[in-house]
N, C-alpha and C positions, 0 to 999 in steps of 0.2 A: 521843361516841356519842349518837343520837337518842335522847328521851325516847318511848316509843311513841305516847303522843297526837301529838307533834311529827310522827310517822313516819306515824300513820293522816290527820292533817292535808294532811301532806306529797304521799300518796299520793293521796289525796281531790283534791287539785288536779288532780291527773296525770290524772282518771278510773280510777284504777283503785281498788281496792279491798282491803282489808290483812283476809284470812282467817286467822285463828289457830284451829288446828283440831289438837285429841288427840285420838285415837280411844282411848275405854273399855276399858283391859288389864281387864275384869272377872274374866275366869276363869284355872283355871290348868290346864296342859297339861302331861301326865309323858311325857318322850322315852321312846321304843322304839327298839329297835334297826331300822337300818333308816332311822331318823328324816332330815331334814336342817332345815334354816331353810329353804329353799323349798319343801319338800314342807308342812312344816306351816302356811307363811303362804297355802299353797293351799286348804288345808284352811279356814283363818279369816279367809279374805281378805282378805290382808293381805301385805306386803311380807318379804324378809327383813332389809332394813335395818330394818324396822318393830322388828322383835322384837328386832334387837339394841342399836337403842336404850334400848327399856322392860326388856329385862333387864341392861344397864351390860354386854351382851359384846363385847366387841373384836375379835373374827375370829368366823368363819363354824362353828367345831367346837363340835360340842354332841355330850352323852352318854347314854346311858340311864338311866333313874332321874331325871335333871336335870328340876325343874322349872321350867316358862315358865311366862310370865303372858301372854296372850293376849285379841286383843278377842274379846268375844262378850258374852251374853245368859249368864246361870247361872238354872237351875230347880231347884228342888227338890223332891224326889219326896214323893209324898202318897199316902195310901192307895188304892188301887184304881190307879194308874197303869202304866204299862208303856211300854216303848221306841218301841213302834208307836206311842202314844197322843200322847206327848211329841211324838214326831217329826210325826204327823198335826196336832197343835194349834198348831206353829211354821211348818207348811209346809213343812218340810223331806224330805229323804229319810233313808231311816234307816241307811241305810251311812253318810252323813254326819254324822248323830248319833251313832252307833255310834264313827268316825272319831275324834270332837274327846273323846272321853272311851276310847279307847284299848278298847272296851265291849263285847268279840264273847259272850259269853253275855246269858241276858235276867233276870238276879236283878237285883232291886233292894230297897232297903231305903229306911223311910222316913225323910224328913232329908238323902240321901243328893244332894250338890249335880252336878249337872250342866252342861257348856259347852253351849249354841243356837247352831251355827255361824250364820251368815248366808249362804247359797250360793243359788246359780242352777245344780246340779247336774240333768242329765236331761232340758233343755230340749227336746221335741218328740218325746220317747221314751214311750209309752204303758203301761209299768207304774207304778201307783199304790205310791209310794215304795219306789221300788227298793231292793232289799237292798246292791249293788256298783253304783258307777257304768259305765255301760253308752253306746254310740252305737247308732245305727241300723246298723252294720257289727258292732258287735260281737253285736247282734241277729238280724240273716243270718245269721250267722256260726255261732251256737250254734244257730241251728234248724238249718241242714244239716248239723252234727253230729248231732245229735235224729235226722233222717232217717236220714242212712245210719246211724247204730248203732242207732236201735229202729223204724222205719218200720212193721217187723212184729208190734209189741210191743204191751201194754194202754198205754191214756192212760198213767197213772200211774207208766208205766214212761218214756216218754219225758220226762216231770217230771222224775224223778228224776235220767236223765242230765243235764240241764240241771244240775241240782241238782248234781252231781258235781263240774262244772265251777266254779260258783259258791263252792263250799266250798274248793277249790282257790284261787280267786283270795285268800279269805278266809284262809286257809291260812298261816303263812310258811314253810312247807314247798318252796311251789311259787310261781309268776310272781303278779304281781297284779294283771295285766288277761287279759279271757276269749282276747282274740288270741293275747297269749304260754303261756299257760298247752294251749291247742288248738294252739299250733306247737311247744312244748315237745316237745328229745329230748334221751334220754337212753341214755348210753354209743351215741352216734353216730345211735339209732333215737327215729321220731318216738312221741309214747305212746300217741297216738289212732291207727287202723289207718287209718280213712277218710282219714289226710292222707297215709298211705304209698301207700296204694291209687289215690287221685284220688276216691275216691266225696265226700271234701268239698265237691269242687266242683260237685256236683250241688245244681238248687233245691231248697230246701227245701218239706215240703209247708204247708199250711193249719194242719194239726194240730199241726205241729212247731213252728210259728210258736208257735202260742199255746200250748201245754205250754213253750215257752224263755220267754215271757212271763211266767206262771205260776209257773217259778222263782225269777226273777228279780222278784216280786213279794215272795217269802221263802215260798212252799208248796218244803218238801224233801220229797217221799216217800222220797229215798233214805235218812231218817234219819241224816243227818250225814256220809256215806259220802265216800271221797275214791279212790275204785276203784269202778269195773262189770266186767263179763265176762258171756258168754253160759253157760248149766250145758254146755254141750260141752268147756269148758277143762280142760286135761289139766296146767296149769302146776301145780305143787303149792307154790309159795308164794302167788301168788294166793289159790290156795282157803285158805289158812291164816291168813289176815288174819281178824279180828272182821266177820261179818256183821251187818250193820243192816237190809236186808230183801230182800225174795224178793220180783219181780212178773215173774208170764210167765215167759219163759226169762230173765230177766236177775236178778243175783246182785248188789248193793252188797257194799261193804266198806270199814271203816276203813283 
């Protein structure tokens, strides 16, 4: 076997060049359920043979609870900090940070170590650190939902459906991109009415644009809500859900 000087020698003759490169397992990463090795090396950019080398795994099954060691950047939180702040001072977005730290509420405590993915998430998409990563489709997409369910509504109500959607994707309840989650049916029917109707397919207007923007920036008026309906609904489970807020004629609910 070549001694490595012998081998970078060796190489050096060739013109080529002998790169010995590990990349930083800095931080650690708790599986959820749901999890896989490529979802997560998505996340950290990073392979999945990457991670099953720096954790000694032999097949591709990982568990909940399990933790990875994962490249990235770790922060540590300090007084006055907050998610938004972290994520605005790395450049990042904050689904992304939220992401590498498993992290959907906003407490933090001080000392408390955090993963700084490294991503290029949201490339040419116009909200300022997006809450869920988002395309420019999936942007159309949730403003003409906006439109045909609140066109007639206050601003803040068309936030809010946005918002709806967005808690959904956030959700493990429901799909985890805004496409699936706006094409989602259940027991045979679609859940959104605009997509059974066709009004989906109508543009969307100016306002709806940027209330889905808005959202999707992390403004919820709907307070957490993962249900809307008009006050004309006669369904009695619907109305029975925990309301989070009232704008115009439209009703959020848990």
């Amino acid at each position: 076997m070549m001694k490595r000087k012998s081998l970078k020698t060796f190489l050096t003759a060739l013109g080529l060049t002998l790169t010995l490169y590990s990349p930083a397992f800095a931080g650690n990463y708790t599986v959820v359920s749901g999890d896989s090795l490529y979802k997560i090396g998505t996340v950290f950019n990073t392979t999945s043979s990457n991670l099953m080398a720096s954790n000694n795994i032999a097949g591709s099954n990982i568990y909940p609870g399990q933790v990875l060691k994962v490249p990235c950047e770790t922060y540590t939180v300090k007084s006055g900090d907050s998610l938004y702040l972290i994520a605005k001072k790395y450049g990042i977005s904050l689904y992304d940070l939220r992401k590498a730290n498993n992290k959907w509420n906003d407490t933090l405590y001080i000392g408390q170590v955090l993963n700084v993915p490294k991503t290029n998430s949201n490339v040419g998409t116009s909200a300022v650190n997006p809450v869920i990563k988002y395309t420019a489709a999936d942007l159309d997409l949730l403003a003409r939902l906006v439109t045909a369910e609140a066109q007639d509504q206050p601003y803040n109500a068309q936030v809010a459906v946005a918002a709806v959607v967005i808690n959904r994707v956030k959700s493990s309840q429901f799909p985890n991109t805004i496409s699936s989650v706006i094409y989602e049916k259940s027991n045979g029917y679609y859940q959104f009415c605009p997509v059974s109707n066709g009004w989906i397919n109508k543009p969307a207007t100016e306002t709806s644009k940027k209330a889905a923007k808005e959202a999707l920036s992390g403004v919820d008026a709907s307070k957490g809500a993962l249900y809307y309906f008009d006050d004309s609904a006669t369904n009695k489970w619907i109305w029975s859900r925990p309301m989070t807020a009232r704008i115009g004629n439209m009703i959020y609910v848990k």
